[in-house]
Each structure stands twice: as structure tokens, then as C-alpha cells.
C-alpha positions as CSV (number, residue, x, y, z in Angstrom):
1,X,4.3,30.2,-12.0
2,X,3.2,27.0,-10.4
3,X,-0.2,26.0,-10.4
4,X,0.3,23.0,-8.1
5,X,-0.6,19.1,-8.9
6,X,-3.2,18.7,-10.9
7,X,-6.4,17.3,-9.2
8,X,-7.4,14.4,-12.3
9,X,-3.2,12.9,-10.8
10,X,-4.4,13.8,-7.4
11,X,-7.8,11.9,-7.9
12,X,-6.4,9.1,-9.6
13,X,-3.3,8.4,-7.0
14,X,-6.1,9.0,-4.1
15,X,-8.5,6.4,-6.0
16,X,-5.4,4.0,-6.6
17,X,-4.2,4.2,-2.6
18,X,-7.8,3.4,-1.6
19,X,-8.2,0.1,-4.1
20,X,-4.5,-0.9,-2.5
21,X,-5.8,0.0,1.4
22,X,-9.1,-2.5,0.5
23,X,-7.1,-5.6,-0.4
24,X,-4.4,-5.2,2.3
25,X,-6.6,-7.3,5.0
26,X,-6.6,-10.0,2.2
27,X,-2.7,-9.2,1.1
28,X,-1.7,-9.9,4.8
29,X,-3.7,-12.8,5.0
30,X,-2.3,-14.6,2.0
31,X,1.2,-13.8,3.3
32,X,0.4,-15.6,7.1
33,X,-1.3,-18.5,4.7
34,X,2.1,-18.8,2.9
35,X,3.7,-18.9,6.1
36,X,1.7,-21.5,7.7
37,X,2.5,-24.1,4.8
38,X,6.1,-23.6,5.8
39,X,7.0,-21.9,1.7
40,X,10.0,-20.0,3.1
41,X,10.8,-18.7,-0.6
42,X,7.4,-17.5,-1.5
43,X,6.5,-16.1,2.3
44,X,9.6,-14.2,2.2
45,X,8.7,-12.8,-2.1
46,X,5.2,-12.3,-0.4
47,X,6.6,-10.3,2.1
48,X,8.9,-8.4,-0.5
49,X,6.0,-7.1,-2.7
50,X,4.1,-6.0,0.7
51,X,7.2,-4.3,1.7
52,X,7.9,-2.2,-1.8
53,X,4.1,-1.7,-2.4
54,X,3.0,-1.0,1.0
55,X,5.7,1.9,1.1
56,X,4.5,3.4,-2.5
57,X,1.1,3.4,-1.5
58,X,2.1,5.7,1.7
59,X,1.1,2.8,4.3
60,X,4.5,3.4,6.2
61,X,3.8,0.5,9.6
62,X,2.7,-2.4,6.9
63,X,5.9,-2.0,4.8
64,X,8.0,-1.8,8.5
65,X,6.3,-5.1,9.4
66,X,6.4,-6.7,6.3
67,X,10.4,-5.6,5.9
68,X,10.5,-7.4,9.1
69,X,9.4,-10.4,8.4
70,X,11.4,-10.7,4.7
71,X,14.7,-10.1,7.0
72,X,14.3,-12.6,9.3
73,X,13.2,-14.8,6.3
74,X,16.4,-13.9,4.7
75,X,17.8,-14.7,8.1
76,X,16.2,-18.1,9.1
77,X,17.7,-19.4,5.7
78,X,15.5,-22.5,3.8
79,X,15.0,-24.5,7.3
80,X,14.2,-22.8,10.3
81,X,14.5,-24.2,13.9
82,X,10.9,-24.3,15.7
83,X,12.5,-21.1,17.7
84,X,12.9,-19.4,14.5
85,X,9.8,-20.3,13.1
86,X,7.9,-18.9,16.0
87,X,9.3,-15.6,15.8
88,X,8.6,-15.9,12.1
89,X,4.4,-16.1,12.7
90,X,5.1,-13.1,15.6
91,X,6.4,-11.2,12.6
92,X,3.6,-12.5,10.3
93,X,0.5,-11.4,13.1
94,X,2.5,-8.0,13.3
95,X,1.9,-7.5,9.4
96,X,-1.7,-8.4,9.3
97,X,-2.5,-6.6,12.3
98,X,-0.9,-3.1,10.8
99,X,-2.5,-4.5,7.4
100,X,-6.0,-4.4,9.1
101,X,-5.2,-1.0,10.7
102,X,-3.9,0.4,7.6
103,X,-7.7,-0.8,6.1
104,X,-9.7,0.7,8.6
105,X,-7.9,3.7,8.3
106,X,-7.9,4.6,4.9
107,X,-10.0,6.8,3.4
């Protein structure tokens, strides 16, 4: 017979998701701040770890943006063209705009 998950796991992942959802403002930040020095290898790791832990943490539209952004990282290669770049900080606004509603959302 199953009793179900236990509520100390339940309280615990539920404590963990809310600590994740109060630093993803600040997260997305640090990622557009990357970015904006032009650290194309660090942006697109940035974006990586958003991506993975975003999508553990259940927060399914910051992981989509930030999987965004690391492709067309992956895709603009170490030099982008200005053209490349500005689609780039598009990609970068999306993921701290979803961030911030991810925050305010959260329980």
C-alpha cells in the first residue's frame, strides 16, 4: 500500500524551489552582465547552468529562454557580427524577463 511522498521530502523540495525562485532575478542579471562584457564562453556556461537548473527547479519558460540564448551562443561562435550580437541581448532580456516572472510567481 502506498502512502504517498512523504511531506519532510515534500517540504524540503518546496523550501529548496522557493530559495532557487528568490535568486533567479539576480541569476538572470548576472547572465545579461556577462553578456554585456562580450564573455561569449562564460555567457553561454551562464546560460547552461540557468538552462539545467531552471528545468529541475520546475521553472519551465526560464530554462526555454535561457536554452535559447546558449544555442545561439553555440551558434554565433567566439566572435559575433553586431547582427548576431543584437539578437544575443533580445535573447538575454527574454531570460531575465521570464526570470523576474518566475520570481514573482513563486510561492
Amino acid at each position: 500500500m502506498s502512502q504517498g511522498p512523504d511531506p519532510a521530502t515534500l517540504a524540503l523540495m518546496a523550501e529548496a524551489r522557493a530559495q532557487f525562485a528568490a535568486a533567479l532575478t539576480a541569476k538572470a542579471t548576472t547572465l545579461v552582465e556577462i553578456l554585456g562584457r562580450r564573455a561569449w564562453d562564460d555567457a553561454r556556461r551562464a546560460a547552461h547552468r540557468l538552462r539545467g537548473s531552471a528545468g529541475t527547479y520546475g521553472f519551465a519558460e526560464v530554462g526555454a529562454a535561457a536554452a535559447s540564448l546558449e544555442e545561439g551562443l553555440l551558434e554565433a561562435g567566439g566572435a559575433p557580427s553586431p547582427e548576431v550580437v543584437a539578437r544575443l541581448e533580445a535573447l538575454a532580456r527574454e531570460v531575465q524577463a521570464a526570470a523576474d516572472r518566475a520570481a514573482g510567481a513563486a510561492p
